[in-house]
C-alpha positions, -999 to +999 in steps of 0.1 A: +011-858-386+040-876-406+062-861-427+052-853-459+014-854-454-006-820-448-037-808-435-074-807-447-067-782-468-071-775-506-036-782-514-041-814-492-012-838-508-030-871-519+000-888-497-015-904-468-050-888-473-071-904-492-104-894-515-126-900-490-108-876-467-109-852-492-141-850-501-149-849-465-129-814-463-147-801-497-181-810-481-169-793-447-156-764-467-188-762-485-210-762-453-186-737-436-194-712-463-229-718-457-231-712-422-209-680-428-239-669-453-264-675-432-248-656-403-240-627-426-281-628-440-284-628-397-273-597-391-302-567-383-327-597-402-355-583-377-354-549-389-356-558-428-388-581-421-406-559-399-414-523-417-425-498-396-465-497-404-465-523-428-468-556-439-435-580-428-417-580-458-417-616-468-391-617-500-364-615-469-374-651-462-383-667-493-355-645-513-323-631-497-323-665-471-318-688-498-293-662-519-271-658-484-264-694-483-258-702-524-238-670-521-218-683-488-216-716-502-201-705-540-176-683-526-163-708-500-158-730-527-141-705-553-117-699-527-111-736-521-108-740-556-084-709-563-062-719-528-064-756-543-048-741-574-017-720-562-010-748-537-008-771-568+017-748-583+044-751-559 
């Protein structure tokens, strides 16, 4: 990197990176924060489908699935936003 530019990061100066690239970083961010929801929603996911002597519990699919990722993805981008922010301030 040159002097005076900086990373992919919220505070990303707009020298020497452009819109482009930053948008590139938001959308990254924003799929980042949907993978991390979707591993979180991963965890013991067998044993919330599958009750013991009854029917698989479907809502875990149709419900908390979609909810993990929304979830993963806003609060990825909150802290994007709020990291954004106090970079600005400096």
């Amino acid at each position: 990197m040159r002097p005076g530019e900086t990373g992919c990061g919220p505070g990303a100066s707009s020298v020497g990176m452009g819109q482009r690239a930053q948008a590139a970083c938001g959308c990254l961010t924003a799929a980042l924060g949907a993978g991390a929801g979707l591993a979180v929603w991963a965890i013991d996911v067998r044993s919330r489908l599958r009750r013991f002597e009854q029917a698989p519990d479907l809502s875990v699919l149709y419900l908390e699935l979609p909810l993990a990722l929304l979830a993963g993805t806003a609060a990825e981008l909150v802290l994007w936003a709020v990291t954004g922010r106090l970079a600005g301030r400096r």
